[in-house]
N, CA, C and O atoms as CSV, one atom per row, in Angstrom:
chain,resi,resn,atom,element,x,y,z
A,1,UNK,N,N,75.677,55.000,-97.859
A,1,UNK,CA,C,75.604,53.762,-98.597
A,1,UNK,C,C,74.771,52.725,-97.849
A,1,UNK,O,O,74.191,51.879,-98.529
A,2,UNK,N,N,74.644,52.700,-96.460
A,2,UNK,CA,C,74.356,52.021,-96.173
A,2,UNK,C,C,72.445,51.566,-96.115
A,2,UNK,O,O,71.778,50.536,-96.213
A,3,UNK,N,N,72.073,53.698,-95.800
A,3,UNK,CA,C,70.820,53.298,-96.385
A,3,UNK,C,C,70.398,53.093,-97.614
A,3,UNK,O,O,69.262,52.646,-97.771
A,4,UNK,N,N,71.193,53.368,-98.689
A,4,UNK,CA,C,70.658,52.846,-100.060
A,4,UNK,C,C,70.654,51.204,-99.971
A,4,UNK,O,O,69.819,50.782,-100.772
A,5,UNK,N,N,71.324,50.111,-99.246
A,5,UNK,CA,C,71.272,48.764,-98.940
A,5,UNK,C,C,69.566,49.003,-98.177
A,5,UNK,O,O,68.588,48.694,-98.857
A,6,UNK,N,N,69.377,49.572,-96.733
A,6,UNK,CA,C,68.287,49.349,-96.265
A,6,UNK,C,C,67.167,49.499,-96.908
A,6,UNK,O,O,66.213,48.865,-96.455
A,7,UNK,N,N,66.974,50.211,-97.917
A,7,UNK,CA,C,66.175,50.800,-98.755
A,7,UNK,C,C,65.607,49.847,-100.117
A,7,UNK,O,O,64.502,49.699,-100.639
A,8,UNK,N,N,66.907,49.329,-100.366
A,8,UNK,CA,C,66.858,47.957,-101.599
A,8,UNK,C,C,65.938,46.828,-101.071
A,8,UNK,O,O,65.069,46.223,-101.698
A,9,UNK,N,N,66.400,46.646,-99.510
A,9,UNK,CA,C,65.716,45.501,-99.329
A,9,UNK,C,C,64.512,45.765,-98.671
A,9,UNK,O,O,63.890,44.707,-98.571
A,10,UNK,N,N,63.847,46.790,-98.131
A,10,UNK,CA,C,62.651,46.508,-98.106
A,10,UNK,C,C,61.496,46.278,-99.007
A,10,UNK,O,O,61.267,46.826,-100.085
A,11,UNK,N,N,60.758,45.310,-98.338
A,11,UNK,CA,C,59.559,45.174,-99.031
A,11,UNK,C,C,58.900,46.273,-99.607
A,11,UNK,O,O,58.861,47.243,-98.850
A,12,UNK,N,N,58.411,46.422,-100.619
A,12,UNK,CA,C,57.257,47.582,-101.118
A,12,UNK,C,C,55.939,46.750,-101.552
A,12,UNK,O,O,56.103,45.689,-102.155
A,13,UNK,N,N,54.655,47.204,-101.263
A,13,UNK,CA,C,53.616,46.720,-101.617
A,13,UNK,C,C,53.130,47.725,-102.920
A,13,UNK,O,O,53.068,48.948,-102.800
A,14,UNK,N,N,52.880,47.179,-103.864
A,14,UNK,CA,C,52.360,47.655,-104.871
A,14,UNK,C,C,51.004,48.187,-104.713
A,14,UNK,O,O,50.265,48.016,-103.743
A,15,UNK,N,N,50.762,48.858,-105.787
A,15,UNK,CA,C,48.891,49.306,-106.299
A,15,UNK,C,C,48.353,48.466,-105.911
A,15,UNK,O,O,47.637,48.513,-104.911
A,16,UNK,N,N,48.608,47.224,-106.778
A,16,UNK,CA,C,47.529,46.452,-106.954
A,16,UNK,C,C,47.183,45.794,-105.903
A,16,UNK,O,O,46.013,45.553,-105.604
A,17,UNK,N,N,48.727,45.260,-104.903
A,17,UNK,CA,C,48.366,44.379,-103.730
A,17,UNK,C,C,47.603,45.500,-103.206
A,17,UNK,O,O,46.538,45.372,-103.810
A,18,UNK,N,N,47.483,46.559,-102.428
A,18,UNK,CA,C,46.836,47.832,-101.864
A,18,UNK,C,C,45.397,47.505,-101.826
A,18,UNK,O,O,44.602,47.120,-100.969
A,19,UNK,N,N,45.357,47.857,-103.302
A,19,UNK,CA,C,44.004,47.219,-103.659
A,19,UNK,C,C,43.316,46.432,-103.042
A,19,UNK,O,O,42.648,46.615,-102.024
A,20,UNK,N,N,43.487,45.396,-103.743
A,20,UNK,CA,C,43.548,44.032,-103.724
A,20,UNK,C,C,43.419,43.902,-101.424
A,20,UNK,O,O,42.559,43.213,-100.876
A,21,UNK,N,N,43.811,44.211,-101.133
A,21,UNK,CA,C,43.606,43.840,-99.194
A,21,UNK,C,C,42.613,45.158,-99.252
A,21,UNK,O,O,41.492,44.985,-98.772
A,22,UNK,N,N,42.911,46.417,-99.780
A,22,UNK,CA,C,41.664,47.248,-99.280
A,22,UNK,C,C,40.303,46.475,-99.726
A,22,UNK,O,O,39.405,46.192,-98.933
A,23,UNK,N,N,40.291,46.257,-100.744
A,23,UNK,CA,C,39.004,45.487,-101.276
A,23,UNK,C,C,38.502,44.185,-100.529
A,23,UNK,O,O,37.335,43.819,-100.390
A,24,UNK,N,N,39.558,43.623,-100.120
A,24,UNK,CA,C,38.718,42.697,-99.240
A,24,UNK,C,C,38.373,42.634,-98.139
A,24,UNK,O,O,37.590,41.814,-97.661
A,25,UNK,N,N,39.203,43.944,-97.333
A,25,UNK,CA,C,38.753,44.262,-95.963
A,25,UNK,C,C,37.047,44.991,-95.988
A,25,UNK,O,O,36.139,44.987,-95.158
A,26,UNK,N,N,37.166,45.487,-97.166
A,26,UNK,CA,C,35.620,46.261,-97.085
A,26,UNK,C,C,34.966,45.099,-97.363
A,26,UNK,O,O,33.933,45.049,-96.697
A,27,UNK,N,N,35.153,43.902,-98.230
A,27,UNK,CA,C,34.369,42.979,-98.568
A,27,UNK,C,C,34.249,42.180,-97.413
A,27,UNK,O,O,33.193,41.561,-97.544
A,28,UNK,N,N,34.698,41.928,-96.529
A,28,UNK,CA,C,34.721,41.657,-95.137
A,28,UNK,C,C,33.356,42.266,-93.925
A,28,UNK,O,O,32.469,41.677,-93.307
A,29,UNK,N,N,33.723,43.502,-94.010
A,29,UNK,CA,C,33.195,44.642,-93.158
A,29,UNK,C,C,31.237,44.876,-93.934
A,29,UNK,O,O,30.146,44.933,-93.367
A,30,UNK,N,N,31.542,44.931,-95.037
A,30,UNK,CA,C,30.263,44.288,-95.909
A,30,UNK,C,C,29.242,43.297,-95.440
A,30,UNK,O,O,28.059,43.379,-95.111
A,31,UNK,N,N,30.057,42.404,-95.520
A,31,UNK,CA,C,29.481,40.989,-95.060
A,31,UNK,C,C,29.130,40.890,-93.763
A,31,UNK,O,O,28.046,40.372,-93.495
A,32,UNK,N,N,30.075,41.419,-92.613
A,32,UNK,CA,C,30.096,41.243,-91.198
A,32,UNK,C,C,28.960,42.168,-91.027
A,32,UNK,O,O,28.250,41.820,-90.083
A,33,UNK,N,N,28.547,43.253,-91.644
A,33,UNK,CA,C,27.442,44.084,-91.316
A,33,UNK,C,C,26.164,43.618,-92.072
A,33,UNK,O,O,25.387,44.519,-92.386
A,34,UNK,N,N,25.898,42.593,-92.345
A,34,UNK,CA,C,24.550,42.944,-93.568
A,34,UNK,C,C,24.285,41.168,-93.372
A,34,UNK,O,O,23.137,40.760,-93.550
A,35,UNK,N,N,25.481,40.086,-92.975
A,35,UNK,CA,C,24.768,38.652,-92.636
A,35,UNK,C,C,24.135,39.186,-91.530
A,35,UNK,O,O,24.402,40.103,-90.753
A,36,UNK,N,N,22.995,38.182,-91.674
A,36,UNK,CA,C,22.048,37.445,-90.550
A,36,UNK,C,C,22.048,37.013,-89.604
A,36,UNK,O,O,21.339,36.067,-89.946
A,37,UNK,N,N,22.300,36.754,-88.181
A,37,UNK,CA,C,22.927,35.798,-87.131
A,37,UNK,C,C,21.564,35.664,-87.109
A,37,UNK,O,O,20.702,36.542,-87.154
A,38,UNK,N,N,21.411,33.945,-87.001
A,38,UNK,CA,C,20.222,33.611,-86.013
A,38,UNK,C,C,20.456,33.989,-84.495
A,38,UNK,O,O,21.500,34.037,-83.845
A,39,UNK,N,N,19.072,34.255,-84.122
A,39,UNK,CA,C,18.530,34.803,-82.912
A,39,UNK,C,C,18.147,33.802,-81.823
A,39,UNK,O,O,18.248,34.004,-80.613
A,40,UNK,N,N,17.688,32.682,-82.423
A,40,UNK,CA,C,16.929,31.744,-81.672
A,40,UNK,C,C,18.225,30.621,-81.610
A,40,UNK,O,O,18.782,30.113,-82.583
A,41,UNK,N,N,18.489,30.425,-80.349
A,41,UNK,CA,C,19.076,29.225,-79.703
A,41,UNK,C,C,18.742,28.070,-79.845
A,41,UNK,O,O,17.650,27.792,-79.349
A,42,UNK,N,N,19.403,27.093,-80.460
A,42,UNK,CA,C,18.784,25.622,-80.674
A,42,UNK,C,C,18.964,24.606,-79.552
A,42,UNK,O,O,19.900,23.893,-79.916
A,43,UNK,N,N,18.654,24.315,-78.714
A,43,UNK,CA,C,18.667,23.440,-77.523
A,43,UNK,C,C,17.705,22.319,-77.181
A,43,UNK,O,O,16.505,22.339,-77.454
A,44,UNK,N,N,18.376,21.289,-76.526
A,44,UNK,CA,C,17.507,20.358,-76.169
A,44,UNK,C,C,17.117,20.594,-74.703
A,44,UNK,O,O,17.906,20.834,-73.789
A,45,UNK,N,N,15.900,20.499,-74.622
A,45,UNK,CA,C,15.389,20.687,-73.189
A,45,UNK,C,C,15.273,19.136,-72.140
A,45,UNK,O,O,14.389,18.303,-72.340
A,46,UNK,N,N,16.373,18.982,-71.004
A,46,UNK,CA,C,16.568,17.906,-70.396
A,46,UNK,C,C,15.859,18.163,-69.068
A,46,UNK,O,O,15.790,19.303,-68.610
A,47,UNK,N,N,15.279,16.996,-68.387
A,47,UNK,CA,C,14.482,17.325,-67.437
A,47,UNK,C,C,15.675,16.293,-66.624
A,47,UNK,O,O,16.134,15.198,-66.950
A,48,UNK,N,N,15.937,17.181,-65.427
A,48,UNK,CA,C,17.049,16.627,-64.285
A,48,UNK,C,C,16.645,15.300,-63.223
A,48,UNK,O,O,16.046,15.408,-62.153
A,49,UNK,N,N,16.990,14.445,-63.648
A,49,UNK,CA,C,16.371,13.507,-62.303
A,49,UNK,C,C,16.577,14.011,-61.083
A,49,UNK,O,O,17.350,14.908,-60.744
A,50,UNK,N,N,15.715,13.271,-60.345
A,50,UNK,CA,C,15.594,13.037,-58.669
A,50,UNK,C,C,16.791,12.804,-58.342
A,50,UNK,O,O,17.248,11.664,-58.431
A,51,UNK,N,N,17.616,13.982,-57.843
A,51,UNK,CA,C,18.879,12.952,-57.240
A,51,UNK,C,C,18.828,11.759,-56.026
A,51,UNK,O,O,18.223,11.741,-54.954
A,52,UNK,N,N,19.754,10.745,-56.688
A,52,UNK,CA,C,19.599,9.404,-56.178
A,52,UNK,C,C,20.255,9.600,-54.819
A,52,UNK,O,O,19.744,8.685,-54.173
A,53,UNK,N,N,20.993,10.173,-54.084
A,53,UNK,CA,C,21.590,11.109,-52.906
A,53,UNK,C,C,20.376,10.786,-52.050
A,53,UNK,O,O,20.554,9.869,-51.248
A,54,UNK,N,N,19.124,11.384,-52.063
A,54,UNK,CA,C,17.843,12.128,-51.484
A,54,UNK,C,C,17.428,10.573,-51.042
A,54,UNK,O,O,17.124,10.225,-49.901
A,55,UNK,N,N,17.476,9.932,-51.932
A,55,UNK,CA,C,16.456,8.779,-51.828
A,55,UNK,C,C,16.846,7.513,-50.832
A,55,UNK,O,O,17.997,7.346,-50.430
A,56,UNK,N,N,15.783,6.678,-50.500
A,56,UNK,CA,C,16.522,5.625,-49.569
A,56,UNK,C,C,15.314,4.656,-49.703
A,56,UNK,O,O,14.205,4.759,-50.227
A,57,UNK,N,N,16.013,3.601,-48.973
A,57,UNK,CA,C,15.121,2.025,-49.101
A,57,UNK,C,C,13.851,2.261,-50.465
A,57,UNK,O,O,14.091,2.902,-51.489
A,58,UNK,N,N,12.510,1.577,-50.157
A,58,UNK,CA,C,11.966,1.760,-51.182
A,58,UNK,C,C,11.861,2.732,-52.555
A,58,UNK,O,O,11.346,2.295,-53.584
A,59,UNK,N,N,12.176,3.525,-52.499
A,59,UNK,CA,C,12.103,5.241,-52.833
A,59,UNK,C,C,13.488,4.514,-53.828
A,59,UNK,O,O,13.309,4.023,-54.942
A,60,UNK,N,N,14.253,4.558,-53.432
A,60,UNK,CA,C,15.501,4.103,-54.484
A,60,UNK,C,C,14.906,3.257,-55.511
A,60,UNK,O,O,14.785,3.548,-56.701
A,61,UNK,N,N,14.534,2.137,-54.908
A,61,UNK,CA,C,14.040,1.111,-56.347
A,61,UNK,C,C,12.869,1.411,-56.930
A,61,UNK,O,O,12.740,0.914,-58.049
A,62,UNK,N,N,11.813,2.174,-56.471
A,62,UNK,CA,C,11.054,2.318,-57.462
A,62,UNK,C,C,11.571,2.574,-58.979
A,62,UNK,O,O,11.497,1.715,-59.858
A,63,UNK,N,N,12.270,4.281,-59.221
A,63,UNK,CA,C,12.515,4.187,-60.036
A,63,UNK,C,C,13.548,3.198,-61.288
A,63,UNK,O,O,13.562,3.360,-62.508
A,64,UNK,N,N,14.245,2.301,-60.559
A,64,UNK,CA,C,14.312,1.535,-61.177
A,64,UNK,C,C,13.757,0.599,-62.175
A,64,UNK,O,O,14.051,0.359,-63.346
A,65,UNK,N,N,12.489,-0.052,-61.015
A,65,UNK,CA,C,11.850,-1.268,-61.193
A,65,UNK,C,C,10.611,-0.458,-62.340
A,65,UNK,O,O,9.738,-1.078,-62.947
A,66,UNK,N,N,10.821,0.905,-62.401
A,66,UNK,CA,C,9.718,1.626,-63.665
A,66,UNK,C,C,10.532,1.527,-64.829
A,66,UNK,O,O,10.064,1.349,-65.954
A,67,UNK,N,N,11.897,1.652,-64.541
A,67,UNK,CA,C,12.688,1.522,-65.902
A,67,UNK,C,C,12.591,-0.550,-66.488
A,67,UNK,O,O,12.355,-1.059,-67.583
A,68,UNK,N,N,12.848,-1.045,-65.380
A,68,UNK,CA,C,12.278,-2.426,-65.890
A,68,UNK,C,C,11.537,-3.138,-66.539
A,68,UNK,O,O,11.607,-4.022,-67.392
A,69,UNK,N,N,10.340,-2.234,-65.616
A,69,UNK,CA,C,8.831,-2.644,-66.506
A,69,UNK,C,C,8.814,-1.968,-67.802
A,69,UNK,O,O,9.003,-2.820,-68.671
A,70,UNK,N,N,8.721,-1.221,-68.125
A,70,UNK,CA,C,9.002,-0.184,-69.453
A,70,UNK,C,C,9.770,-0.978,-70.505
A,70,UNK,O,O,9.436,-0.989,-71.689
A,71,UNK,N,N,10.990,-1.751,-69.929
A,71,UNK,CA,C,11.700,-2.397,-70.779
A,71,UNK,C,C,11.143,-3.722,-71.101
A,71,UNK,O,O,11.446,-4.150,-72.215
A,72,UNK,N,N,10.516,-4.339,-70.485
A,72,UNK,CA,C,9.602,-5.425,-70.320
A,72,UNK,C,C,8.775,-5.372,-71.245
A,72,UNK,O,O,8.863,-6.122,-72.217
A,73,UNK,N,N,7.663,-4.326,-71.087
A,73,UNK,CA,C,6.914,-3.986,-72.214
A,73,UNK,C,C,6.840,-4.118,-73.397
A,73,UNK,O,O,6.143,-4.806,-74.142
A,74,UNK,N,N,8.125,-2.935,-73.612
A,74,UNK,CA,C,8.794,-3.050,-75.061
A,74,UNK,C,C,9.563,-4.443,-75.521
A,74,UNK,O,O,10.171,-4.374,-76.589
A,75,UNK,N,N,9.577,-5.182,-75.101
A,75,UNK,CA,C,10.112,-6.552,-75.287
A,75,UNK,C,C,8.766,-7.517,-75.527
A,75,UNK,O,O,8.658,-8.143,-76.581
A,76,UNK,N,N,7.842,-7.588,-74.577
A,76,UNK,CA,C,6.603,-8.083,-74.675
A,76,UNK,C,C,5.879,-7.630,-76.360
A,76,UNK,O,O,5.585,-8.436,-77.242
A,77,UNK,N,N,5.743,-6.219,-76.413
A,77,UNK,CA,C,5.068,-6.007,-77.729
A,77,UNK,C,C,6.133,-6.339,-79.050
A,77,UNK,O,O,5.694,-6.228,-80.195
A,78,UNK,N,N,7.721,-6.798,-78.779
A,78,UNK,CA,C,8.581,-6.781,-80.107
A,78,UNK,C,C,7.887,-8.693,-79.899
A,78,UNK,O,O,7.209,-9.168,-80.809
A,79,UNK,N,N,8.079,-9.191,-79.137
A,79,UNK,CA,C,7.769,-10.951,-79.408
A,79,UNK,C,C,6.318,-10.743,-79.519
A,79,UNK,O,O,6.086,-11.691,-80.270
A,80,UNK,N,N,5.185,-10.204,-79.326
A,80,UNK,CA,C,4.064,-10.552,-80.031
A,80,UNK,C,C,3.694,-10.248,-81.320
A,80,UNK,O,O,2.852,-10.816,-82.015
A,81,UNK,N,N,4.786,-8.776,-81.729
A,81,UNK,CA,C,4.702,-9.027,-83.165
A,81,UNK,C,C,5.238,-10.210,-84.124
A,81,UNK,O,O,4.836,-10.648,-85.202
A,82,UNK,N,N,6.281,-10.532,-83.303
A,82,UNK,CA,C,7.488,-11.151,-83.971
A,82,UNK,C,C,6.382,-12.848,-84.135
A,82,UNK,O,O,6.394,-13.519,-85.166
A,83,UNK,N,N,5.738,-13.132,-83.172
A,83,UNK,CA,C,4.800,-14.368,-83.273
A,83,UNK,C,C,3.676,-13.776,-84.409
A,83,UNK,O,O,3.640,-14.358,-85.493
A,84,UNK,N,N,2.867,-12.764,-84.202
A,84,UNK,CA,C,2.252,-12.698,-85.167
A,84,UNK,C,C,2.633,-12.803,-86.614
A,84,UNK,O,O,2.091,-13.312,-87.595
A,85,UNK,N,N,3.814,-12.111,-86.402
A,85,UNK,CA,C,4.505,-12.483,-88.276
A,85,UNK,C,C,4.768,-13.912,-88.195
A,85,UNK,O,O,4.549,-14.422,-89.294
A,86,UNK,N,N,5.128,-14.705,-87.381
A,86,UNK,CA,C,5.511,-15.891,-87.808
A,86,UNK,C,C,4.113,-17.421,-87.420
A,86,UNK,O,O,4.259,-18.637,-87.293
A,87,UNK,N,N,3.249,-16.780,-87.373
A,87,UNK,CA,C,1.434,-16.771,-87.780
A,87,UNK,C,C,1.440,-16.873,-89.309
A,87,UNK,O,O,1.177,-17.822,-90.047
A,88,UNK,N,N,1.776,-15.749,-89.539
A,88,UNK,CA,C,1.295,-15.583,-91.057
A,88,UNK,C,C,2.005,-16.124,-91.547
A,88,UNK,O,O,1.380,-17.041,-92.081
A,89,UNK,N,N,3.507,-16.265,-91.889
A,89,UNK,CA,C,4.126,-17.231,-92.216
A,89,UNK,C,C,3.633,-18.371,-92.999
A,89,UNK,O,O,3.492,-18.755,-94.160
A,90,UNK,N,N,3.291,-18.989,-90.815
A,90,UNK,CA,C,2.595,-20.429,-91.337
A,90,UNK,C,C,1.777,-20.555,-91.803
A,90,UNK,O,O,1.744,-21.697,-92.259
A,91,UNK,N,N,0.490,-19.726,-92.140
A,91,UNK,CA,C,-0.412,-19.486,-92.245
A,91,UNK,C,C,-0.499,-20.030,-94.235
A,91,UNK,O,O,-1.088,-20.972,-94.765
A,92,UNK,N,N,0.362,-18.943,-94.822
A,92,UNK,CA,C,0.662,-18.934,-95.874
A,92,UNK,C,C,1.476,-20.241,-96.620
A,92,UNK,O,O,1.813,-20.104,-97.796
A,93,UNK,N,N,1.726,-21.285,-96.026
A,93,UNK,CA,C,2.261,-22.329,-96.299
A,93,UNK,C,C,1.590,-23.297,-96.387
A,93,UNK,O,O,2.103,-24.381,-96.663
């Protein structure tokens, strides 16, 4: 009696579920064989500074005082546009 109880309660998977997981394991195995992986690695290429360690007295601030000027620059050419537009401006008035 007791295995007719063990027997009641197990699970049974039907046809259809059968199916139904065989079919998608191949639809799986399908796919995993026949997509594409890209080949080519997408990366940004970073160039390593000078470690600042190495460097001493002058040698230290240069690179600084290049990041300065640079910023300078770009500040210099945003206010000469910024005057030239406000040229025309007046110009137009």
């Amino acid at each position: 009696m007791n295995q007719r109880i063990r027997l009641a309660t197990t699970p049974r998977i039907s046809l259809r579920q059968a199916l139904c997981a065989a079919a998608l394991v191949g639809a799986g195995m399908f796919l995993g064989a026949n997509v594409t992986r890209p080949s080519d690695a997408w990366a940004q290429i970073v160039t390593t500074p000078q470690p600042q360690h190495m460097l001493s007295g002058g040698q230290l601030s240069l690179p600084i005082l290049q990041d300065i000027s640079a910023t300078l620059r770009q500040i210099d050419g945003r206010l000469s546009h910024l005057e030239d537009v406000a040229k025309q401006i007046a110009n137009k008035r």
